[in-house]
PDB file of N, CA, C and O in Angstrom, chain B, residues numbered from 101:
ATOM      1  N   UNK B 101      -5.426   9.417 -12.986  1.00  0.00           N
ATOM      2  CA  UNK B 101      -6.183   8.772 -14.031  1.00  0.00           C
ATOM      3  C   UNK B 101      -7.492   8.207 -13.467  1.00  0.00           C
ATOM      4  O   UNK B 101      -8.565   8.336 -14.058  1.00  0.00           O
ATOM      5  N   UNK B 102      -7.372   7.669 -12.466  1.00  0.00           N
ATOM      6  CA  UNK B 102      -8.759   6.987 -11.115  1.00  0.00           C
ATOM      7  C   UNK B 102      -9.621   8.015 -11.601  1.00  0.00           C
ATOM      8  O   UNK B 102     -10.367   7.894 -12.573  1.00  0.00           O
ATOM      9  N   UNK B 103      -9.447   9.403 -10.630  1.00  0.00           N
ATOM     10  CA  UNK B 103     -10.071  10.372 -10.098  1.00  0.00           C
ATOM     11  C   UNK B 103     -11.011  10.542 -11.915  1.00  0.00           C
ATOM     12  O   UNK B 103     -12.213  10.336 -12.089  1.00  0.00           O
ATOM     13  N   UNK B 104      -9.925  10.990 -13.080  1.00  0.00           N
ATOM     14  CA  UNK B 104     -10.621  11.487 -14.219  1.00  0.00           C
ATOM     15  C   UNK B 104     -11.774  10.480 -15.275  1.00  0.00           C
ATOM     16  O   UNK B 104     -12.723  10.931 -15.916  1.00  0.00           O
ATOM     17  N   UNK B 105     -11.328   9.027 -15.196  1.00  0.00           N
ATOM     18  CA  UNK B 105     -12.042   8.618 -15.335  1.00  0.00           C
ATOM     19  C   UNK B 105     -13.363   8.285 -14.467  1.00  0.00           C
ATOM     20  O   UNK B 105     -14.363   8.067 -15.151  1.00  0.00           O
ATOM     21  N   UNK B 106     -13.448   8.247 -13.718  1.00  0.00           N
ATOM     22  CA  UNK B 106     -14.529   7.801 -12.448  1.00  0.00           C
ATOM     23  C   UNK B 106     -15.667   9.047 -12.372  1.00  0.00           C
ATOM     24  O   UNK B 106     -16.895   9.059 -12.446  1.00  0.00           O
ATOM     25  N   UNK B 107     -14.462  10.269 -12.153  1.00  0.00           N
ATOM     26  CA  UNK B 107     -15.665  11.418 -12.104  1.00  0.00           C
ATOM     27  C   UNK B 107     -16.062  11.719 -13.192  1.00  0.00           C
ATOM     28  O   UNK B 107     -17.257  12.008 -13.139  1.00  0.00           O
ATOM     29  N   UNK B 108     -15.580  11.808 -14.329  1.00  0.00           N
ATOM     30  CA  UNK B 108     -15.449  12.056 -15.744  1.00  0.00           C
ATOM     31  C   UNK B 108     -17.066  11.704 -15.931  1.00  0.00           C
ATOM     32  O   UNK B 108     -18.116  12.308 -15.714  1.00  0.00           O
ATOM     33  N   UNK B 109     -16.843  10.926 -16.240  1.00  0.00           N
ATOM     34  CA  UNK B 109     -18.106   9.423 -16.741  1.00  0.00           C
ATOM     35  C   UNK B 109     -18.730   8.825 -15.607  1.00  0.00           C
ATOM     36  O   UNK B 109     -18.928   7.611 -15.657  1.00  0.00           O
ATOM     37  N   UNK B 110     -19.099   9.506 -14.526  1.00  0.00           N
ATOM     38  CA  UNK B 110     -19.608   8.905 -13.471  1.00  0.00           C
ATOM     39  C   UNK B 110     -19.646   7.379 -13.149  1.00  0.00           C
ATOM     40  O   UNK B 110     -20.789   6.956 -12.977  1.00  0.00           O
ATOM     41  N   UNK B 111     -18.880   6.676 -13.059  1.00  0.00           N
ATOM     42  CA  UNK B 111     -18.370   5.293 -12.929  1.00  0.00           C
ATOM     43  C   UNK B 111     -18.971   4.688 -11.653  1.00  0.00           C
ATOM     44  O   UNK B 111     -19.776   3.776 -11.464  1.00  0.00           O
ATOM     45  N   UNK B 112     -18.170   5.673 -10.694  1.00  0.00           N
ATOM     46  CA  UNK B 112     -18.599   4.834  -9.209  1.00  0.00           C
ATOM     47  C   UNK B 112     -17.816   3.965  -8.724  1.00  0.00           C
ATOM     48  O   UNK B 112     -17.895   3.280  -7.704  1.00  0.00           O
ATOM     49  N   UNK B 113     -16.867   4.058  -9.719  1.00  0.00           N
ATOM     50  CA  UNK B 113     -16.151   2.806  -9.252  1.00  0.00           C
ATOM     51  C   UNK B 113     -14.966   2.663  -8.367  1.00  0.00           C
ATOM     52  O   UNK B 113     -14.095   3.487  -8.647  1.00  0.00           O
ATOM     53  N   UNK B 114     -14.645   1.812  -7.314  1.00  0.00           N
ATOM     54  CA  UNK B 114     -13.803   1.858  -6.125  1.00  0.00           C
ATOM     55  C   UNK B 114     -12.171   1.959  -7.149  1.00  0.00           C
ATOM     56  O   UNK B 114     -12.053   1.710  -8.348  1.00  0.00           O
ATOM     57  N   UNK B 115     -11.326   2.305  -6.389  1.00  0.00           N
ATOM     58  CA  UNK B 115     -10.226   2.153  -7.205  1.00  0.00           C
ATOM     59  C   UNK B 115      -9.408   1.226  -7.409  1.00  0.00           C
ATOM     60  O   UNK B 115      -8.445   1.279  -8.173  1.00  0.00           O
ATOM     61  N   UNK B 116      -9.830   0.074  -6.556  1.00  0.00           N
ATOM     62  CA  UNK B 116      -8.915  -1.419  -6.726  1.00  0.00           C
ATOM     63  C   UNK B 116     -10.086  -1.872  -7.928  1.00  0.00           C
ATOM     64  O   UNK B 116      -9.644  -2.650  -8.774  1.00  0.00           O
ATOM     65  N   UNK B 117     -11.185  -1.558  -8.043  1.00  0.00           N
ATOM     66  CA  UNK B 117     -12.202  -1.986  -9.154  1.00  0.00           C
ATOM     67  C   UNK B 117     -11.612  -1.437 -10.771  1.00  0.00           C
ATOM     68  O   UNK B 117     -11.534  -2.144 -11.776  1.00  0.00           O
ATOM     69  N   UNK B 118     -11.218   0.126 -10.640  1.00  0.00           N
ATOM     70  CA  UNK B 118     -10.529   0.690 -11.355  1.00  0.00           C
ATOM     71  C   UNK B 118      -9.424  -0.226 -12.103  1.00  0.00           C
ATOM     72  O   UNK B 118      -9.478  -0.711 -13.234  1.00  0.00           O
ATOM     73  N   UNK B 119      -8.642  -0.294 -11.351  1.00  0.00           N
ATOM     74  CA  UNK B 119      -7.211  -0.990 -11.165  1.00  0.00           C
ATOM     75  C   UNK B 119      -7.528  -2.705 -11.803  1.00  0.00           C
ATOM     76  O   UNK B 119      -6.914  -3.235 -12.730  1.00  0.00           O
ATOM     77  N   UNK B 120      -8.254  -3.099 -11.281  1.00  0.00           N
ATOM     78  CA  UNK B 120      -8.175  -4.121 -11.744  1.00  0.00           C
ATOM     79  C   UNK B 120      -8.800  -4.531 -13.102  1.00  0.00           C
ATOM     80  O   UNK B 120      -8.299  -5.503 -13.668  1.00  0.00           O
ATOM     81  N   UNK B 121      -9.904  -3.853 -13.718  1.00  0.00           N
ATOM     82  CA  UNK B 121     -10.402  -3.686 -14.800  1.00  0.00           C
ATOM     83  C   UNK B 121      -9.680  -3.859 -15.739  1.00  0.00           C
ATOM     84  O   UNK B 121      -8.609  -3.254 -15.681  1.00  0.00           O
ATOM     85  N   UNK B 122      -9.900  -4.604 -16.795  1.00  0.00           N
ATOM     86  CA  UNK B 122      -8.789  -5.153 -18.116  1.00  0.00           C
ATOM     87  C   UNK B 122      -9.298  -3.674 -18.903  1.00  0.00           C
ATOM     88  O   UNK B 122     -10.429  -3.236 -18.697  1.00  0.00           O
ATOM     89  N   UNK B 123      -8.237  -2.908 -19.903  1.00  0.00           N
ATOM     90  CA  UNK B 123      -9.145  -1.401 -20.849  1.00  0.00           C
ATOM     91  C   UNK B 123     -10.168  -2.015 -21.563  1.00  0.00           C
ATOM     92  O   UNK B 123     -10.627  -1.197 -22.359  1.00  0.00           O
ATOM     93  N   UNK B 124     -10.545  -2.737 -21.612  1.00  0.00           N
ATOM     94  CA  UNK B 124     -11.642  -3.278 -22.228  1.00  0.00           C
ATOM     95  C   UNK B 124     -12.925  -3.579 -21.662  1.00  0.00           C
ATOM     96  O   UNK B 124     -13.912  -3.629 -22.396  1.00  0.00           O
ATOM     97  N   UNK B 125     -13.005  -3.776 -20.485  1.00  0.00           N
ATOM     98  CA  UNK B 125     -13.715  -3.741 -19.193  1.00  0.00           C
ATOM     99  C   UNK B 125     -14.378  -2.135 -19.176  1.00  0.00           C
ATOM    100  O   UNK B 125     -15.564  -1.813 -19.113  1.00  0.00           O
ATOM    101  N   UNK B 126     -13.227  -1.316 -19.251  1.00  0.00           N
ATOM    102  CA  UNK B 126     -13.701   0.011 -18.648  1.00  0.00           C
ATOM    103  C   UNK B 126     -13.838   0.796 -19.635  1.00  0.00           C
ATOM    104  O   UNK B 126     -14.541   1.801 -19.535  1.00  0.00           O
ATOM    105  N   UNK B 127     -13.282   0.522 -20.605  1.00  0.00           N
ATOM    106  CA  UNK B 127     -14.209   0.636 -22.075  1.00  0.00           C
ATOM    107  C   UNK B 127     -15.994   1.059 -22.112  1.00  0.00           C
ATOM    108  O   UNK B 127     -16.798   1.981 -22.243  1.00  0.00           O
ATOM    109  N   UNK B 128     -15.829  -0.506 -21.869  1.00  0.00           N
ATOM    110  CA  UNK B 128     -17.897  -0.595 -22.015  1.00  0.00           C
ATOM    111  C   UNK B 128     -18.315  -0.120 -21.024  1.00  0.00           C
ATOM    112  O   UNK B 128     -19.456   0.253 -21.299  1.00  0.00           O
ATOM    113  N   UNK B 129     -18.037   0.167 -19.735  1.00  0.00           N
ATOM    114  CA  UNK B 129     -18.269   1.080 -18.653  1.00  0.00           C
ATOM    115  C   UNK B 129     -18.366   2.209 -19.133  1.00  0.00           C
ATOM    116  O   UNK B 129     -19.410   2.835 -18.948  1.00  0.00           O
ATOM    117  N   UNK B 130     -17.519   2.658 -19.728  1.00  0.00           N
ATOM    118  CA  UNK B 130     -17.245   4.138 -20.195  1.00  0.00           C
ATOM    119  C   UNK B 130     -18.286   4.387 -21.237  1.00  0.00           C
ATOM    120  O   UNK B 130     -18.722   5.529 -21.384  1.00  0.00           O
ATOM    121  N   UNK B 131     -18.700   3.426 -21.948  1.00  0.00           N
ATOM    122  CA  UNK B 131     -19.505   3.709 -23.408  1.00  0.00           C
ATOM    123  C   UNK B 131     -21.163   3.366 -22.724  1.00  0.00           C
ATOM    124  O   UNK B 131     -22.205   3.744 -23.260  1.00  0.00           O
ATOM    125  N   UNK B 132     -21.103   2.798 -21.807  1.00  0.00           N
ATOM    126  CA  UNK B 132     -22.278   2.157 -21.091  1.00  0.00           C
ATOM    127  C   UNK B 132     -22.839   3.838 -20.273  1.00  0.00           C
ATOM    128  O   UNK B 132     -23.906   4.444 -20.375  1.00  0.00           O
ATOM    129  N   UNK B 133     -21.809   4.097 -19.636  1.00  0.00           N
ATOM    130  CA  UNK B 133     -22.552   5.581 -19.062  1.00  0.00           C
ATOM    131  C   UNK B 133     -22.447   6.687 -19.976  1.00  0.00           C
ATOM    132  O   UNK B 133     -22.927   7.784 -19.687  1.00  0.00           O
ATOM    133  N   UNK B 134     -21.753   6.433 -21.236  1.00  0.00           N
ATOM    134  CA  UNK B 134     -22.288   7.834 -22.320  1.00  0.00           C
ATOM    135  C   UNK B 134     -23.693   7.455 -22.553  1.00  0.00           C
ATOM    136  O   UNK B 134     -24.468   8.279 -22.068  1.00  0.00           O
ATOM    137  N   UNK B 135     -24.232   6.512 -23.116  1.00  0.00           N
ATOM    138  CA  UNK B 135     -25.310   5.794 -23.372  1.00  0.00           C
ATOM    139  C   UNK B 135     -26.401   6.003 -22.455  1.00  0.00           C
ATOM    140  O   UNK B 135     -27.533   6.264 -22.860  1.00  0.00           O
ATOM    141  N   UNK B 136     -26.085   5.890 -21.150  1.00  0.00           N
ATOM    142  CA  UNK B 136     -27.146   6.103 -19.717  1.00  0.00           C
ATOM    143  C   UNK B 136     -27.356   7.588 -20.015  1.00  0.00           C
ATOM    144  O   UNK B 136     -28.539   7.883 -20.189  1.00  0.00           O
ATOM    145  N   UNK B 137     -26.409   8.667 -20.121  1.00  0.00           N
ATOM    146  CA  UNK B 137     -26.061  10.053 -19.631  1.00  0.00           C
ATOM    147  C   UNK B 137     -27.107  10.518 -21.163  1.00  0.00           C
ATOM    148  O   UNK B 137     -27.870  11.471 -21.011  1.00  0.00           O
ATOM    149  N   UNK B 138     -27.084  10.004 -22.173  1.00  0.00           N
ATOM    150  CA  UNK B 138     -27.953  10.349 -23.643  1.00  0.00           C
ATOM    151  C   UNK B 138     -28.820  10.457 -23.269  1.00  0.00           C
ATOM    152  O   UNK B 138     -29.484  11.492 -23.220  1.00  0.00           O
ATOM    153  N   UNK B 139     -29.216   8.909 -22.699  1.00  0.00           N
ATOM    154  CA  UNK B 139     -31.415   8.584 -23.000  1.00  0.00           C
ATOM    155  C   UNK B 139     -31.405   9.776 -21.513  1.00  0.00           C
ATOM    156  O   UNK B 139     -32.149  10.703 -21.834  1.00  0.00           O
ATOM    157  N   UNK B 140     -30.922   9.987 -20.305  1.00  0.00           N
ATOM    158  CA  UNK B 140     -31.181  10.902 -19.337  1.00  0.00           C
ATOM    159  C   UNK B 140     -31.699  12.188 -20.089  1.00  0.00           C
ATOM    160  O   UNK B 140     -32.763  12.778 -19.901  1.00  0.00           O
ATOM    161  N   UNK B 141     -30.437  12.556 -21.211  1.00  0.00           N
ATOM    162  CA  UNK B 141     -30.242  14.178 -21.455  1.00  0.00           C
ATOM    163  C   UNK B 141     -31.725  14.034 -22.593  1.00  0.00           C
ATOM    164  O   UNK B 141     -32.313  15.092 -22.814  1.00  0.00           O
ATOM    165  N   UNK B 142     -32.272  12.743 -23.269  1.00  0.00           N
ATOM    166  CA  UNK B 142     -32.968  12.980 -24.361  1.00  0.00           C
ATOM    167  C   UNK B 142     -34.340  12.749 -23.310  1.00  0.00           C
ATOM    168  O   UNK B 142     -35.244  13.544 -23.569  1.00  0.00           O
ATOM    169  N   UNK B 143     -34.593  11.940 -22.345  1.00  0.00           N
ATOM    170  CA  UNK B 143     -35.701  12.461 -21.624  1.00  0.00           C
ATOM    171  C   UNK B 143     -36.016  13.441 -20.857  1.00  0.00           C
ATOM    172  O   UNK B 143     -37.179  13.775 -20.632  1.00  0.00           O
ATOM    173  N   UNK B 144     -35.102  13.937 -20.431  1.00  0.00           N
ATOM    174  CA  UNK B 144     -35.408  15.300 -19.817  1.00  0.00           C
ATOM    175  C   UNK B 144     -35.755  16.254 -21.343  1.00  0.00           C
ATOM    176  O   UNK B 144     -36.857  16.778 -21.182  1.00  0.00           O
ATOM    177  N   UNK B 145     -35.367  16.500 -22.261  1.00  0.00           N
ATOM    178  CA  UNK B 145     -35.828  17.609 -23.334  1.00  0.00           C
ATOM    179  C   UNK B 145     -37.048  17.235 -23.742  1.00  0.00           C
ATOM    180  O   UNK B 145     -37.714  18.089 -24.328  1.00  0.00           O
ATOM    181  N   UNK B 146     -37.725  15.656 -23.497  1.00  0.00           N
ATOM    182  CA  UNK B 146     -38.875  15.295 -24.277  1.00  0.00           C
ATOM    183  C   UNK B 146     -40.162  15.829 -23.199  1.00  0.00           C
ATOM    184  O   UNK B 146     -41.381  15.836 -23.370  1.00  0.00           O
ATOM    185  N   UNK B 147     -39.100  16.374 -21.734  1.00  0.00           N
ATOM    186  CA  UNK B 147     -40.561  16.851 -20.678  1.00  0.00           C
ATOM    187  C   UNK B 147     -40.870  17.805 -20.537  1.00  0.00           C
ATOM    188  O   UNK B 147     -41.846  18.039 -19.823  1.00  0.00           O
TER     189      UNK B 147
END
């Protein structure tokens, strides 16, 4: 579950960081790098 979320969604995150994260924590992590990974994918098409 570490490995798929982390690489998944590029997280970065250590796995006691993982682990210790409340799902709500890694939630907005998770929604925080869809969000990063958008404005990336929508500035690269605007160049």
């Amino acid at each position: 579950m570490f490995k798929t979320a982390t690489a998944k969604h590029g997280l970065g995150w250590t796995p006691s960081e993982f682990w210790a994260a409340t799902p709500r924590e890694l939630w907005a992590a998770i929604e925080a790098a869809e969000e990063e990974a958008k404005a990336i994918k929508a500035a690269r098409n605007q160049a």
